[in-house]
N, C-alpha and C positions, 0 to 999 in steps of 0.2 A: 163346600168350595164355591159351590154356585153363590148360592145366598152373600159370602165374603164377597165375591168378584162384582155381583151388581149392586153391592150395597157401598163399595168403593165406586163404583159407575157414578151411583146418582150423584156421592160427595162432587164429583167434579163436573158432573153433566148441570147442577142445580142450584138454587142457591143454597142448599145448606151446607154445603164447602164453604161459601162465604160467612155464613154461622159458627161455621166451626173454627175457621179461621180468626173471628171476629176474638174467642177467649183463651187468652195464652196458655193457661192451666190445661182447658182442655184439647189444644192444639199439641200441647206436652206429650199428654195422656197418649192420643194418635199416635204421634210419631212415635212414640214407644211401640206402641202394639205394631204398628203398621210395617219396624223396622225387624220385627224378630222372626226369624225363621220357617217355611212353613212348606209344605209338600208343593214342588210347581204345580200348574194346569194339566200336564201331561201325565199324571200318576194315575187316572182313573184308565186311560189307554194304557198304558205301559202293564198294569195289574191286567187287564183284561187280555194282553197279549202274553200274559204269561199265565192265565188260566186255562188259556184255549186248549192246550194240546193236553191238558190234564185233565180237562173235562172230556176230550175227545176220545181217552184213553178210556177214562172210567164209564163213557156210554157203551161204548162197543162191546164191554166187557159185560153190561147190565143186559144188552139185546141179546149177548149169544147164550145169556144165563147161565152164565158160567159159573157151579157153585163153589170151582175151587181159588177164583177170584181171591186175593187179598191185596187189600194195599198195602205196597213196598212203605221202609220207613221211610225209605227216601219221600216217597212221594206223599206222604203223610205232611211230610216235615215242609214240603214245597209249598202243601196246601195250606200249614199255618202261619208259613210265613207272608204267604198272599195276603193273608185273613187280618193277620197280626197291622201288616202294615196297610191295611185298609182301617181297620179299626180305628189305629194311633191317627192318621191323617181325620180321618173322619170327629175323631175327638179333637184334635188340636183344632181343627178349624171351628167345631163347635165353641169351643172354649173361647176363641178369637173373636169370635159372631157374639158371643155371649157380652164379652167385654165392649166392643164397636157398640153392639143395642144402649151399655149403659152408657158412655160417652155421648152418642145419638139424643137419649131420652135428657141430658142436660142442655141441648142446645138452649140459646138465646133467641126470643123470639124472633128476631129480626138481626139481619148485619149491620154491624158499627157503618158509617158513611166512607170509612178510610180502610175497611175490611180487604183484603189480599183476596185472589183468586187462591183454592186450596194448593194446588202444587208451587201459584210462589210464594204462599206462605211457610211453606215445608221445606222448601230450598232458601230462603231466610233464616229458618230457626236453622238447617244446619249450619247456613253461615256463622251465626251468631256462634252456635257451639264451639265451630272451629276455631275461629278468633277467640274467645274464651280463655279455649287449651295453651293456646300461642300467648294471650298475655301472661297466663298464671304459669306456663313456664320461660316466657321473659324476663315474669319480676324472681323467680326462683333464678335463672344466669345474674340477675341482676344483683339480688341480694349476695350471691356469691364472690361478686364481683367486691363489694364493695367490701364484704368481711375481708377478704383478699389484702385488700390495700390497708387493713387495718393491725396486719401483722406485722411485727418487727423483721428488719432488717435479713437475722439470722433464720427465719425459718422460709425467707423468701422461696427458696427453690422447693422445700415442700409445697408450699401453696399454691407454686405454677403448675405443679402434677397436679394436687387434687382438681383445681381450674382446670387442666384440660380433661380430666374423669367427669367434669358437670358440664361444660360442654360437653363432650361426646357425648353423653347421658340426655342433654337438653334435646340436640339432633336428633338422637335415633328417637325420642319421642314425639317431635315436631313427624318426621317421616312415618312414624308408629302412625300416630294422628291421620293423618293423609292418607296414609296407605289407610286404613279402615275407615274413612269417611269415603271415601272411593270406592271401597267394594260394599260399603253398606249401600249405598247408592246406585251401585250397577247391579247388586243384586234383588234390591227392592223394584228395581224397574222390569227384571228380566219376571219375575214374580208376577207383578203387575199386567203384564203387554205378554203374558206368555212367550217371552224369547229367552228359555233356559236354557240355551247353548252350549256347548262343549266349549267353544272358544271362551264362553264365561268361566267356566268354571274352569278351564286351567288356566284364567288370566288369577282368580282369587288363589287357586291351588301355586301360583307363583309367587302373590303375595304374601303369602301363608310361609312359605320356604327363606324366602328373602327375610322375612321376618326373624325366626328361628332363627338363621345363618349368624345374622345382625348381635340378637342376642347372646348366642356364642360365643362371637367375637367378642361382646363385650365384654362380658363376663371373663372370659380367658385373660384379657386385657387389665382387669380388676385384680385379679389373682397375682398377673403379676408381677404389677406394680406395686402391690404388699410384698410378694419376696422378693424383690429386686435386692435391697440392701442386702440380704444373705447369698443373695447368685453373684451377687456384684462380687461378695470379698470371698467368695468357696471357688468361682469359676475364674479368677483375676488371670493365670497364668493362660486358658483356652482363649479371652477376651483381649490380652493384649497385642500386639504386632508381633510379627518376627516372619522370618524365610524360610519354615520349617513348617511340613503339613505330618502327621502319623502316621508310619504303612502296618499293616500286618506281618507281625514276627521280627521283622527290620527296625534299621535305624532309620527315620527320621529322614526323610526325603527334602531337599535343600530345591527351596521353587525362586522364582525371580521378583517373586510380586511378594512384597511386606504385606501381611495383615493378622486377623484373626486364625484360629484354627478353621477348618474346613468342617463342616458337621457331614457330609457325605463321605469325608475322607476317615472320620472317627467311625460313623458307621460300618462302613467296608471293615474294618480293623475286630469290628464283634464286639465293641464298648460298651454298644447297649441289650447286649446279653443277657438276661437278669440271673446271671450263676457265679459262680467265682471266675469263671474265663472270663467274661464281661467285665468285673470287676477290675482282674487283671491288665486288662488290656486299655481298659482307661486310665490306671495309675500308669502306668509303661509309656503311654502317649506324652506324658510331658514329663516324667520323671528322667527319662532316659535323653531328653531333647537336649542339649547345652545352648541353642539358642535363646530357648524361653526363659522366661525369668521365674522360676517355681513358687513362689512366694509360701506359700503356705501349703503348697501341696504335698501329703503326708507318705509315709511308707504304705505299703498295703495292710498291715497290720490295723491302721485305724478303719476297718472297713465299714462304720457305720456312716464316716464320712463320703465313702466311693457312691455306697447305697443312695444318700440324698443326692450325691451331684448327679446321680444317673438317674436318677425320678424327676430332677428340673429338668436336664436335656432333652427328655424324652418327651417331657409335658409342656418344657418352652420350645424346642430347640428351632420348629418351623418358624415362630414366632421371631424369635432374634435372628433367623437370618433376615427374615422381611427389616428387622430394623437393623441389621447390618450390625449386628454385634457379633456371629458367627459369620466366616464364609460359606455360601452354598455347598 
């Protein structure tokens, strides 16, 4: 860890930052190694404040000769986890020293006359990356765009969904992007300058969540705009208007405000049961309604139809209310 921290020192204290800087290849090279993962400053302390009291244990126990002394597994198991992760660190950063010396032993005798100081050479290249990402998924909205305009008349309305699935897909990667040029960046400095923070790490452990979430949503969003045309013509009677919400056991409660069915108010009801009661009581919500318009909605008998409707609800239903196709 020493040897990595002053051997990062000299690159910016000297001029063979400017060296290094000077060869794009191996400015590359750096920034690769320099950006991947590695035990903070503070792990040589941290290890050592958790040996202490284990070493403190197994003296006392050595002075009073105690020969019926054994180590617990527990305390076995503390000790090789110390050891373990002493080791790994001590290895990773050899391995890291290892690679730096060969990068090192390639410098250029001397810096180009236009050579960058090393760190704005490195806040450069990631510039460059980042712009990069943004044009090659511009020209990917872009290409999208233009197949877009190249389809007939009739399939228009499909190709404004797929269009809005590549943009959304374009954003969350543009934001993907960002979000990880930013914590690669604050993480590599906290590394650097020893300021491993807690604050940092649950600002990355946010962006890490935010991430996930995102993807979720996507995804969820992807799925179900492939069944939509099947939820569309199985769910038409839940989805269309009327003055009727569903109660349990009862008829059909008559409200003031025209819309969809209520998904809070099907729930109450045990619709999403996964038993024959549940079944029940989904078929009974608009079977029994004479406001609704039943279209296609069948006797209980076809229950393999109840089965899927209650697998979309349950798997869309938060979803469609957000876009107002169920009421809350």
């Amino acid at each position: 860890m020493t040897a990595w921290r002053a051997a990062n020192e000299q690159l910016r204290s000297t001029d063979q930052g400017k060296r290094l800087a000077s060869d794009p290849e191996l400015l590359a090279q750096y920034h690769a190694l320099a950006s991947q993962a590695r035990p903070g400053p503070t792990l040589p302390v941290d290890l050592r404040a958790r040996l202490k009291p284990l070493q403190t244990l197994i003296d006392e126990a050595t002075q009073a000769n105690n020969p019926l002394f054994s180590p617990a597994e527990q305390l076995e198991s503390q000790l090789a986890s110390i050891q373990g992760e002493a080791q790994q660190g001590s290895k990773l950063y050899g391995d890291h020293n290892q690679q730096l010396q060969a990068i090192l032993a390639r410098l250029p005798a001397a810096p180009t006359a236009q050579a960058l100081a090393l760190d704005e050479a490195l806040k450069a290249l990631e510039t460059k990356h980042a712009n990069d990402r943004t044009r090659r998924l511009a020209e990917e909205l872009d290409k999208a765009r233009r197949e877009n305009t190249e389809k007939d008349a009739q399939a228009q309305a499909e190709n404004e969904r797929r269009l809005a699935q590549v943009e959304g897909e374009a954003k969350r990667k543009l934001a993907d992007a960002e979000a990880q040029r930013a914590q690669a960046e604050a993480e590599r400095k906290a590394t650097e300058i020893g300021r491993d923070t807690q604050a940092e790490k649950d600002l990355a452990e946010e962006h890490r969540r935010k991430k996930k979430e995102q993807e979720e949503e996507a995804r969820l969003e992807r799925e179900f705009q492939n069944d939509w045309p099947e939820i569309q013509a199985m769910l038409k009677p839940l989805l269309d208007p009327a003055y009727t919400q569903p109660v349990k056991g009862m008829q059909p409660q008559v409200t003031t405000t025209k819309g969809p069915v209520s998904l809070g108010a099907l729930r109450a009801t045990g619709a999403f049961a996964e038993d024959q009661t549940g079944l029940y009581e989904l078929q009974r919500a608009i079977y029994y309604d004479r406001d609704r318009n039943k279209g296609r909605w069948p006797r209980l008998e076809d229950k393999e139809f109840f089965i899927k409707a209650q697998r979309y609800l349950l798997k869309y239903g938060n979803l469609m209310v957000k876009k107002g196709l169920l009421a809350p």
